[in-house]
C-alpha positions as a LaTeX table, in Angstrom:
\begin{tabular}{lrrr}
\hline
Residue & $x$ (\AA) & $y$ (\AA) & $z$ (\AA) \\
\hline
Unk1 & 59.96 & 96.66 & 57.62 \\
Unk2 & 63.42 & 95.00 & 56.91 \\
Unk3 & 64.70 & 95.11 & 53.30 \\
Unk4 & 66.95 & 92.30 & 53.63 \\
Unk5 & 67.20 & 90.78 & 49.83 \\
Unk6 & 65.53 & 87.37 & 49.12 \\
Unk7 & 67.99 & 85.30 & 46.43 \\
Unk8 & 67.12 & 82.81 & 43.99 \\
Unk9 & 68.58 & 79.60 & 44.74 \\
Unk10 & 72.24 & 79.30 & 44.07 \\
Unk11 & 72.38 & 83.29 & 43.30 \\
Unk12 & 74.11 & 85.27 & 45.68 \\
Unk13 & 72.51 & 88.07 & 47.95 \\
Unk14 & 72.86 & 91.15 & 46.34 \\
Unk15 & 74.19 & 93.85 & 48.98 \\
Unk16 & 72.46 & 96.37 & 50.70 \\
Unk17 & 72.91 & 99.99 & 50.67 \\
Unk18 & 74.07 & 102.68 & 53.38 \\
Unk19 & 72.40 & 105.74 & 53.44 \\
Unk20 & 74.19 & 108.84 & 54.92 \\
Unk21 & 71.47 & 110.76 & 56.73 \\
Unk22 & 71.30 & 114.76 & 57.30 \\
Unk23 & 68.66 & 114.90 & 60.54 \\
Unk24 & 67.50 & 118.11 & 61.74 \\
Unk25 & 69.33 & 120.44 & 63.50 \\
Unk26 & 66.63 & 122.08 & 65.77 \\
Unk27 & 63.32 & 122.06 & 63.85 \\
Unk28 & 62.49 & 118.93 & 63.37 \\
Unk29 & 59.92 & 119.91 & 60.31 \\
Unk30 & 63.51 & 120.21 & 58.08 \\
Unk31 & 63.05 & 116.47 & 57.63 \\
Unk32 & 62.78 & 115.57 & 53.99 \\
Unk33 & 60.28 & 113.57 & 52.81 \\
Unk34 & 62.72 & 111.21 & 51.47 \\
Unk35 & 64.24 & 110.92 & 54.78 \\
Unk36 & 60.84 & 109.58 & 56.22 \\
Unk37 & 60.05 & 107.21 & 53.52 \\
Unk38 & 64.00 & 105.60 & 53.47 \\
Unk39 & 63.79 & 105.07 & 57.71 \\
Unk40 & 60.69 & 103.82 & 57.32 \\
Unk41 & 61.82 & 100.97 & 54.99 \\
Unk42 & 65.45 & 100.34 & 56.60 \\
Unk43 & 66.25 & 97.40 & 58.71 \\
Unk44 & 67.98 & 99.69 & 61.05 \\
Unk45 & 69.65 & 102.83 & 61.64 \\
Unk46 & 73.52 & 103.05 & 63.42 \\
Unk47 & 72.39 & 106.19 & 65.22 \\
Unk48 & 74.98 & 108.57 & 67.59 \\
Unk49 & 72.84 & 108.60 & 70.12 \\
Unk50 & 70.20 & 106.01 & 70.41 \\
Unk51 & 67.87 & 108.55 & 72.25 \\
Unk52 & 67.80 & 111.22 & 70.53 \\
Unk53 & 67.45 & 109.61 & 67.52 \\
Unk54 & 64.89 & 107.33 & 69.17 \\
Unk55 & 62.90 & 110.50 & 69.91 \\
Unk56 & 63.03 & 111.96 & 66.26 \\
Unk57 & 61.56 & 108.33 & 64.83 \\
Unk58 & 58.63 & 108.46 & 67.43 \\
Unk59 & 57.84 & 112.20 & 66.25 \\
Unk60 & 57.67 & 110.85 & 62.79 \\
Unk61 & 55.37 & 107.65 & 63.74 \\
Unk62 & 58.17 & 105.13 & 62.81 \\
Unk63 & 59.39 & 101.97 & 64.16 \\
Unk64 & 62.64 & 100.75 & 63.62 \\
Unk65 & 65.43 & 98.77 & 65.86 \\
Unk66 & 68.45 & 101.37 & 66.77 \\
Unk67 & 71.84 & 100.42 & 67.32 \\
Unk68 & 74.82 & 102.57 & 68.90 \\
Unk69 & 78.04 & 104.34 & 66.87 \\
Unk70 & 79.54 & 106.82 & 68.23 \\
Unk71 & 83.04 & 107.90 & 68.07 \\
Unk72 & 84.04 & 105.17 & 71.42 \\
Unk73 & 82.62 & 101.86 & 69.46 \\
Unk74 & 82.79 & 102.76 & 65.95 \\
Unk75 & 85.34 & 100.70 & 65.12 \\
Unk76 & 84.26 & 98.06 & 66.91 \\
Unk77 & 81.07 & 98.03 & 65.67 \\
Unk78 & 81.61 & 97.92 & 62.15 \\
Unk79 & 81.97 & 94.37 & 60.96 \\
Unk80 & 78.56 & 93.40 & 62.11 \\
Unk81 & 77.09 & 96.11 & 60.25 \\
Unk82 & 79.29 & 95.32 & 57.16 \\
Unk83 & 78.21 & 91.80 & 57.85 \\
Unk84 & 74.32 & 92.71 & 57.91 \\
Unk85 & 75.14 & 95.10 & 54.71 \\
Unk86 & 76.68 & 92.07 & 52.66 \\
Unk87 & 73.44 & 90.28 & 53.86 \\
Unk88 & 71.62 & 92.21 & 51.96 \\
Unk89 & 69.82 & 94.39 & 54.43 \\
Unk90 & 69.64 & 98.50 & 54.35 \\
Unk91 & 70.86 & 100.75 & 56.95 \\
Unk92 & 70.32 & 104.12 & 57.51 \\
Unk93 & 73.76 & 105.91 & 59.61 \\
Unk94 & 72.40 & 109.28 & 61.40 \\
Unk95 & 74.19 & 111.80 & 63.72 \\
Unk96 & 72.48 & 113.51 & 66.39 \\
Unk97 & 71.85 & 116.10 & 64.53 \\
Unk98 & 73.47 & 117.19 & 61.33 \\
Unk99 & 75.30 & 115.26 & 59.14 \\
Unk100 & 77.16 & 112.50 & 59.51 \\
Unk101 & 80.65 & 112.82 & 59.54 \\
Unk102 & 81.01 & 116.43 & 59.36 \\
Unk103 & 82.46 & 117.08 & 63.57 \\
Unk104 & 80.63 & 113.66 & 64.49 \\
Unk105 & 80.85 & 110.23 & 64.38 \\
Unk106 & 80.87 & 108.01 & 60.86 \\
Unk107 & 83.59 & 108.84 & 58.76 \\
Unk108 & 85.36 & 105.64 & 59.40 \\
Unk109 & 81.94 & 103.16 & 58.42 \\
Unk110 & 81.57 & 104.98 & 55.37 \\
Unk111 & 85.15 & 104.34 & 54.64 \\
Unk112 & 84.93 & 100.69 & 55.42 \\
Unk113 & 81.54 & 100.25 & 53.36 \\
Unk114 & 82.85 & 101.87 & 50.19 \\
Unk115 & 85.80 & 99.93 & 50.29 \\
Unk116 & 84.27 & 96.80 & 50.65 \\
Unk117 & 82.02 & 97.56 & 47.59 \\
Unk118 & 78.85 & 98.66 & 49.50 \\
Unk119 & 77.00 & 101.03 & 47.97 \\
Unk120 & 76.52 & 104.46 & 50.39 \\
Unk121 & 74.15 & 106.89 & 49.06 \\
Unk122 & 73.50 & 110.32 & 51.10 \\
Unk123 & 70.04 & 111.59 & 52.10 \\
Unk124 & 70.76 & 115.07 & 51.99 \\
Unk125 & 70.08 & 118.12 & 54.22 \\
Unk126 & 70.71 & 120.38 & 57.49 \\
Unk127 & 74.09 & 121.24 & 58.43 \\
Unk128 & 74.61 & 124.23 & 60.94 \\
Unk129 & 77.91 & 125.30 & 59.01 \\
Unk130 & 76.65 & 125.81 & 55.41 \\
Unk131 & 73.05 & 126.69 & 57.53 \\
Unk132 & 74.86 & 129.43 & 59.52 \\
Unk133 & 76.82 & 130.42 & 56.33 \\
Unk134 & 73.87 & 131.39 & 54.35 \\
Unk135 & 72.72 & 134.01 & 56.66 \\
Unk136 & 76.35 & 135.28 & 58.10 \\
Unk137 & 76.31 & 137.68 & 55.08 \\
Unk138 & 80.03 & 137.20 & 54.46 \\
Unk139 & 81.63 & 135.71 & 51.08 \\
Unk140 & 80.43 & 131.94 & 50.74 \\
Unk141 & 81.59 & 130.79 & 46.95 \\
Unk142 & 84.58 & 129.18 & 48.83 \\
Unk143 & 85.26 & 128.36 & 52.48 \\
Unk144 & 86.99 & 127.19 & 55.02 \\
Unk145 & 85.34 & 124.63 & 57.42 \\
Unk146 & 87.68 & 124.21 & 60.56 \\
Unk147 & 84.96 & 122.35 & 63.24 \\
Unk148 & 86.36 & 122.53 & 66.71 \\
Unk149 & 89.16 & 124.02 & 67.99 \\
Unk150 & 91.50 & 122.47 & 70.17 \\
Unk151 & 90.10 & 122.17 & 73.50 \\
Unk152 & 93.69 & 123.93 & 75.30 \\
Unk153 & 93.95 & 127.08 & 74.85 \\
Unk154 & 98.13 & 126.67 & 74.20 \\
Unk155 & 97.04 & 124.07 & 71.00 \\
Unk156 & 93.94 & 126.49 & 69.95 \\
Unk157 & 95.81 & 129.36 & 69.66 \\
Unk158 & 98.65 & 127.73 & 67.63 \\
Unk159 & 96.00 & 126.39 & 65.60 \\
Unk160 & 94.32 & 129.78 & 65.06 \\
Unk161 & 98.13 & 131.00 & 63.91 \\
Unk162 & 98.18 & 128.35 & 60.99 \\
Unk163 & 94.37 & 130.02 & 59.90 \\
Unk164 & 95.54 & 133.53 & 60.53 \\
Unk165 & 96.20 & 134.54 & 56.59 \\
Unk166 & 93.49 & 131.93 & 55.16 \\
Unk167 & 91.57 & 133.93 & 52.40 \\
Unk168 & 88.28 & 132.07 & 52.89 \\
Unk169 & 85.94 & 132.35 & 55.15 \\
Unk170 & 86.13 & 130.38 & 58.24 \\
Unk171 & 83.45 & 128.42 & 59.55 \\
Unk172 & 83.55 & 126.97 & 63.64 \\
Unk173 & 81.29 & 124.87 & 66.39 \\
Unk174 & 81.89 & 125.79 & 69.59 \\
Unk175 & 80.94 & 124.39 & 72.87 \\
Unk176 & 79.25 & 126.43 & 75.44 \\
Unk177 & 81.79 & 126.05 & 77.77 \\
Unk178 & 84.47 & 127.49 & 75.71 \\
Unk179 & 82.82 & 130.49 & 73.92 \\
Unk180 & 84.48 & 133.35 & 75.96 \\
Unk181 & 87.68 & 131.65 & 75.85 \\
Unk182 & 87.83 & 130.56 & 71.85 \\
Unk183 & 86.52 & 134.13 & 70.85 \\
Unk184 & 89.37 & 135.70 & 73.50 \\
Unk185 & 91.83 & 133.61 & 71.29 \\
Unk186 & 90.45 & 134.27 & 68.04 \\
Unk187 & 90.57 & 138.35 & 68.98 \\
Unk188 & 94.40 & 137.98 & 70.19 \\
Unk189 & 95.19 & 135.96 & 67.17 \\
Unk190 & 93.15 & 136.92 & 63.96 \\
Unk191 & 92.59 & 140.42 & 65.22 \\
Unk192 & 90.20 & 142.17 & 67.40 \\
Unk193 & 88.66 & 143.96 & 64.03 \\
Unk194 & 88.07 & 140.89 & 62.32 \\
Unk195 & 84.32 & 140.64 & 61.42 \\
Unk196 & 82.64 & 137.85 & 62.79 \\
Unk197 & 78.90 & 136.32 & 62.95 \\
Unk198 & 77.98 & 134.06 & 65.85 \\
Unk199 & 74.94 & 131.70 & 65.73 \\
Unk200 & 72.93 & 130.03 & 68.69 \\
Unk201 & 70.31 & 127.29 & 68.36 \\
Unk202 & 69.61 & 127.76 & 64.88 \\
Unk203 & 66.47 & 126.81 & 63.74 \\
Unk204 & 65.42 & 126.26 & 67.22 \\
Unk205 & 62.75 & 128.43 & 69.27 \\
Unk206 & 65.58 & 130.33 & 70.06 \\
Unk207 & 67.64 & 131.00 & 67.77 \\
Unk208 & 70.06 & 134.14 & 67.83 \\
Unk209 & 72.61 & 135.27 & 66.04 \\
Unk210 & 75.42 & 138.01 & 67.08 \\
Unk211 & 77.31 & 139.79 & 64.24 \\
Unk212 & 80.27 & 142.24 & 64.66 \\
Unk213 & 84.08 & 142.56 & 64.88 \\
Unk214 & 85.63 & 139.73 & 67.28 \\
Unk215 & 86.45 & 142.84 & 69.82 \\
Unk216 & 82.73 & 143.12 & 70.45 \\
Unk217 & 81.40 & 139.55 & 70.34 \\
Unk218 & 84.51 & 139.18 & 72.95 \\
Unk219 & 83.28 & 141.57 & 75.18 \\
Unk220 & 79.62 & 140.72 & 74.63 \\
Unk221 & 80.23 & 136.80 & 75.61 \\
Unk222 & 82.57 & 138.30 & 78.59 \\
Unk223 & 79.62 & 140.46 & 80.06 \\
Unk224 & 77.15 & 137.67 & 79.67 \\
Unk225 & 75.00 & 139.37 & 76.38 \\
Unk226 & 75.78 & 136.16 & 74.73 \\
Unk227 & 73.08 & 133.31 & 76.24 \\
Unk228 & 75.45 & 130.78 & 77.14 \\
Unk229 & 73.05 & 127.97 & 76.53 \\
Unk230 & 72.61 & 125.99 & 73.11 \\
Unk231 & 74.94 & 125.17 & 70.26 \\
Unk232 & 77.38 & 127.99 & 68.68 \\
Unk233 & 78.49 & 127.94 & 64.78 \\
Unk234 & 80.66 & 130.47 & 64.40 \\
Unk235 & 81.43 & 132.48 & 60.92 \\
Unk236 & 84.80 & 134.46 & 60.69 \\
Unk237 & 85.92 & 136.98 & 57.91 \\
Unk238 & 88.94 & 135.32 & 56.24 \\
Unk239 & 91.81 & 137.58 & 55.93 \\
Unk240 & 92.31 & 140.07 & 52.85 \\
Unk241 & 95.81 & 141.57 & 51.44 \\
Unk242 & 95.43 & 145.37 & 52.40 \\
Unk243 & 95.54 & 146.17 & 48.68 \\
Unk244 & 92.44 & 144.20 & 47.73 \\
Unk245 & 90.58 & 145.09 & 50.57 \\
Unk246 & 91.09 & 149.14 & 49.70 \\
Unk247 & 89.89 & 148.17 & 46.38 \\
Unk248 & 86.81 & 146.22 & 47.16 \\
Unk249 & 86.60 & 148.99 & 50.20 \\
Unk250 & 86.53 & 151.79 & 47.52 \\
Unk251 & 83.63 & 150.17 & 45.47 \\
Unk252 & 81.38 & 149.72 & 48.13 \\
Unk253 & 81.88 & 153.15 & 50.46 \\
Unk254 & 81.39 & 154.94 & 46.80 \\
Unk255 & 77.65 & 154.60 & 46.82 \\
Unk256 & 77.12 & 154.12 & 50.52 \\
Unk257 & 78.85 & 157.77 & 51.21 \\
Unk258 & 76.49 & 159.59 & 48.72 \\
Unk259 & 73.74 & 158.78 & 51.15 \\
Unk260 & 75.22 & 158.09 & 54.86 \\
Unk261 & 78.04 & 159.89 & 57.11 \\
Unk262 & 81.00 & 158.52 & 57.18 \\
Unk263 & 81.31 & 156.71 & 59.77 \\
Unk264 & 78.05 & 154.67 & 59.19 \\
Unk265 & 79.05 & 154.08 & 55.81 \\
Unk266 & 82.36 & 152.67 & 57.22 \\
Unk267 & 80.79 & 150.45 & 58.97 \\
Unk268 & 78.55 & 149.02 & 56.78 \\
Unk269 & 81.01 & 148.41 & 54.18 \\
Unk270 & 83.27 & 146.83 & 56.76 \\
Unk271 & 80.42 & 144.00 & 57.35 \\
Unk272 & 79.99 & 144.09 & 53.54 \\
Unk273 & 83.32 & 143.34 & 52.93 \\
Unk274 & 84.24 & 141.62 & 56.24 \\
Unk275 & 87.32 & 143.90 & 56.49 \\
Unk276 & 88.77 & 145.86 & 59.93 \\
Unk277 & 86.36 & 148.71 & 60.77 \\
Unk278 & 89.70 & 151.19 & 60.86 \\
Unk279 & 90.67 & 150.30 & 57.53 \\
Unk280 & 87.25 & 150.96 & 56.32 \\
Unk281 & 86.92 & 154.29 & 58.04 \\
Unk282 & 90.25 & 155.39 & 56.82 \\
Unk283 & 89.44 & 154.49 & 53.39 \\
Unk284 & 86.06 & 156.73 & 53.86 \\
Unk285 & 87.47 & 159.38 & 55.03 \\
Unk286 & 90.30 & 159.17 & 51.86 \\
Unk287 & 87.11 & 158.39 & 49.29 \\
Unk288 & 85.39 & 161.22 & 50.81 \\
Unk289 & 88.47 & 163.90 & 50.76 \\
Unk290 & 89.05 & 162.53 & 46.78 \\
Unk291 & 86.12 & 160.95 & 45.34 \\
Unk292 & 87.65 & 160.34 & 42.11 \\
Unk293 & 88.09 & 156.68 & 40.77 \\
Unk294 & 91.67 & 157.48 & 41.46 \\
Unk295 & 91.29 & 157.62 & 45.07 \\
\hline
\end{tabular}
């Protein structure tokens, strides 16, 4: 049903309202229920891809007309839907999956709307970097979301140098294609014992996820142990001075070495921490020789 306002003679039509849309990722029963009853009500929705988003309004029984914006028309296309906008009508803006704007199209109508005094309200909800974040086990309070990596390996890699000493976690999509060759990078640039967590397909039938130092995702993707089907987010360890991370090291290999060996206690506290695996081992075998708080 369109929403387009009805004014009073004389008055003027009061604008319409973009909503920012979060569609699912994979499952499609992380639709919110405010998402249904808002794209049921909408005049229409500037979708990425008309199909796929054509296919997610069928699975939800609703019927509404679809127009294209992607990142090849977007600007083109945005004075008529500023013009239907100012006529009063509500549109919904949706991704393919995701949210808009974050690595996909719709930063620029957003921009546009808000500055010509639309109101743009977000509907809220999956995003495979804060999704994949939540379950990487690494330090989350702050991050760093990067998106894609140059596509040449000359430009990733210099790219990679300017995130080398970031403190924050870093957070990356990868395409398929480029897996082996991003994670080959990442291990020649941020260091092979960097800890790392890899995610596939998430919340999709298959969903995987891969966690270890960038050395052994590198050689797992390499040797084909990586399914090189699907959608990657990958989560990498930001970097730590060497002084913090023997401190942080020392708290967490205290309690872990009064119950393991050594070396698995190393290596747990290294994906605890998201430090190298040598420096962790090093500092158990130095907590072990001195326990004291000293050590």
């Amino acid at each position: 049903m369109a929403v387009a306002k009805v004014a009073r003679p004389g008055a003027p039509v009061e604008a319409g309202a973009l909503f920012v849309a979060a569609t699912p990722i994979g499952n499609l029963d992380d639709v919110s229920t405010r998402l249904k009853t808002v794209l049921g009500r909408v005049s229409c929705v500037a979708a990425e891809d008309t199909r796929r988003t054509g296919t997610l309004l069928r699975s939800l029984g609703i019927r509404v007309p679809l127009v294209s914006l992607h990142a090849h028309n977007e600007r083109s296309r945005i004075p008529e839907l500023l013009a239907r906008l100012r006529a009063g009508e509500d549109l919904v803006l949706a991704s393919d999956a995701g949210t808009p704007g974050i690595s996909d199209p719709g930063m620029r109508l957003v921009g546009e709307a808000r500055h010509a005094g639309i109101r743009v309200t977000p509907l809220p909800g999956p995003c495979a970097a804060v999704a994949a974040l939540s379950v990487a086990g690494f330090p989350a309070d702050r991050f760093h979301f990067e998106g894609f990596l140059p596509s040449r390996q000359a430009a990733r890699r210099a790219r990679l140098k300017q995130l080398e000493a970031v403190p924050e976690t870093l957070v990356f999509y990868e395409a398929v294609h480029r897996l082996t060759a991003a994670l080959e990078d990442m291990q020649e640039v941020l260091g092979s014992e960097r800890m790392a967590f890899l995610a596939r397909e998430l919340t999709k039938v298959h969903e995987s996820a891969y966690g270890d130092t960038l050395a052994e995702l590198c050689a797992a993707a390499a040797a084909g142990a990586i399914v090189a089907r699907g959608e990657f987010t990958l989560v990498v360890a930001g970097r730590v001075p060497q002084e913090q991370d023997e401190r942080t090291l020392d708290a967490v290999l205290r309690p872990l070495l009064e119950e393991l060996p050594t070396r698995q206690a190393a290596r747990l506290a290294a994906s605890i921490t998201g430090c190298p695996r040598r420096l962790a081992y090093g500092r158990a075998l130095a907590v072990r020789a001195s326990p004291g708080p000293d050590s």
